[in-house]
C-alpha positions, 0 to 999 in steps of 0.5 A: 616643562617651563625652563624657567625655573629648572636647573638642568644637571651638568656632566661632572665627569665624563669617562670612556671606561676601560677595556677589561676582561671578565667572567671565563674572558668576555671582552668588555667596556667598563664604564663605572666602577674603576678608580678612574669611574668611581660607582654614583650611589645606589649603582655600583657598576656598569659594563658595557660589551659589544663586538661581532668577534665571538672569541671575544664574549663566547667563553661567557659566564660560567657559574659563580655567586652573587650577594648583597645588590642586583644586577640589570642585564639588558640586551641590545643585539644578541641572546644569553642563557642564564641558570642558577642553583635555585632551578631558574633558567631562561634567555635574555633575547636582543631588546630584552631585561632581567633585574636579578635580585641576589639578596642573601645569595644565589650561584649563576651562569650567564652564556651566549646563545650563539655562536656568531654575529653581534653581542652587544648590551649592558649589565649594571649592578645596583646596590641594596640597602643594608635591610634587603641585603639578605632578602630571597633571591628574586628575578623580574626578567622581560622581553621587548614585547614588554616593554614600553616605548613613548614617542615624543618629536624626533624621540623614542623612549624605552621605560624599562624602569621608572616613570616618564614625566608623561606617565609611561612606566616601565615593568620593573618594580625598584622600590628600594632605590627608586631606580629609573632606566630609559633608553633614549633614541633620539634624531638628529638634532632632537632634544629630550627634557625630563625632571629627575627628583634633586635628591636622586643621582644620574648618570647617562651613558651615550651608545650611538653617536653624539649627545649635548647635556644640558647647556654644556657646550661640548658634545660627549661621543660615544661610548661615554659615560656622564656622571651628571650633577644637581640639578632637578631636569636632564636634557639631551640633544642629539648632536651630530645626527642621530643618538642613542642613550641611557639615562639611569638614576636613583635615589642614593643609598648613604650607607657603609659599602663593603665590596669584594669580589661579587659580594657587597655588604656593608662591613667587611665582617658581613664580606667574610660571613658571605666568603664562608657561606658560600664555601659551605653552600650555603647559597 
């Protein structure tokens, strides 16, 4: 890529989340969706949990309901269970994806499959436009085995969605949001340049280590999230030996957002209309 006449994207906000519980008392990070983190359109939220302390993620998930956006769950150490009331059930293995599709509803459990050692990973919630909000609920769920990994000098990328610049993609299909996510290893001192369409949004969140950002000076540690500005190329830099990063973005929504709970719509009638539903079992 000739760097003559790209504009990298800056970090515009970094944060390092806030410790939350959720669910039945998972301990965890959360990174985007505070008042302090707001959601970067289409992504509405994202967690980040990673402890070897099983009091801390053991209670898990139990069942509770969904409506209006996906949620991404993607395993880095550990394995998860998940059923639903629609008779689908399987387990998220370390390396592993799931890209749930809600749509009109769906009631679900999410629970550890271990009693012990390291669970670490990340879930994120994407939003849907208004017209697939009530679409048939739907997973695309993969192990690593089916995921591909591109190796550039000194980095490896994970395509878990989207298309990298050289042509690898990923086995997620995201059409409504044209949502890429990668997970980038990088050695010390490597840098890894990619195009991003202006248009769309992106965020990188560092798991491991220390990033530079495009030509902004000051290292980010993790665990950070940057919410990144205008710009139509992203670059990062391995800082203070090897790195380790997401970098996620899509192409914006622009539309009303209506959030409450596990429900998002677009207006607050459609928000009760989903309370009711889901009380009637409807879902």
């Amino acid at each position: 890529m000739s760097t003559a006449t790209t504009v990298l994207r800056k970090p515009v906000r970094v944060t390092s989340g806030e410790l939350a519980s959720d669910g039945a008392g998972v301990r965890l990070r959360r990174l985007m969706g505070t008042p302090h983190s707001p959601s970067i359109d289409p992504f509405l939220m994202l967690d980040c949990f990673d402890t070897p302390d099983a009091n801390d993620y053991l209670a898990g998930f139990p069942d509770h309901p969904h409506r209006g956006f996906e949620t991404v769950t993607y395993m880095l150490a550990g394995r998860m269970r998940h059923r639903d009331n629609h008779g689908h059930e399987g387990v998220i293995e370390p390396g592993g994806v799931q890209w749930m599709t809600a749509g009109r509803g769906i009631v679900h459990s999410e629970m550890p499959e271990q009693t012990e050692g390291l669970m670490r990973g990340f879930q994120l919630w994407v939003n849907l436009p208004a017209r697939l909000k009530m679409t048939a609920p739907a997973y695309q769920e993969y192990g690593p085995e089916r995921i591909p990994v591109e190796a550039r000098d000194g980095v490896t990328v994970k395509v878990i969605a989207g298309r990298t610049s050289r042509g690898t993609a990923g086995p997620i299909a995201t059409a409504a949001t044209e949502a890429f996510y990668f997970d980038i290893a990088l050695e010390p001192g490597a840098s890894f340049v990619e195009p991003v369409e202006p248009a769309h949004s992106a965020f990188a969140v560092v798991y491991e280590g220390a990033l530079r950002i495009g030509e902004h000076p000051q290292a980010i540690r993790a665990v950070a999230l940057a919410a990144l500005g205008d710009g139509d190329a992203v670059a990062l830099t391995a800082a203070e030996g090897p790195a380790r990063a997401l970098l996620i973005g899509g192409r914006p929504l622009r539309e009303p957002v209506a959030w409450y709970g596990p429900f998002v719509m677009n207006t607050a009638r459609e928000i009760v209309q989903a309370m009711h539903d889901y009380q009637a079992g409807r879902f």
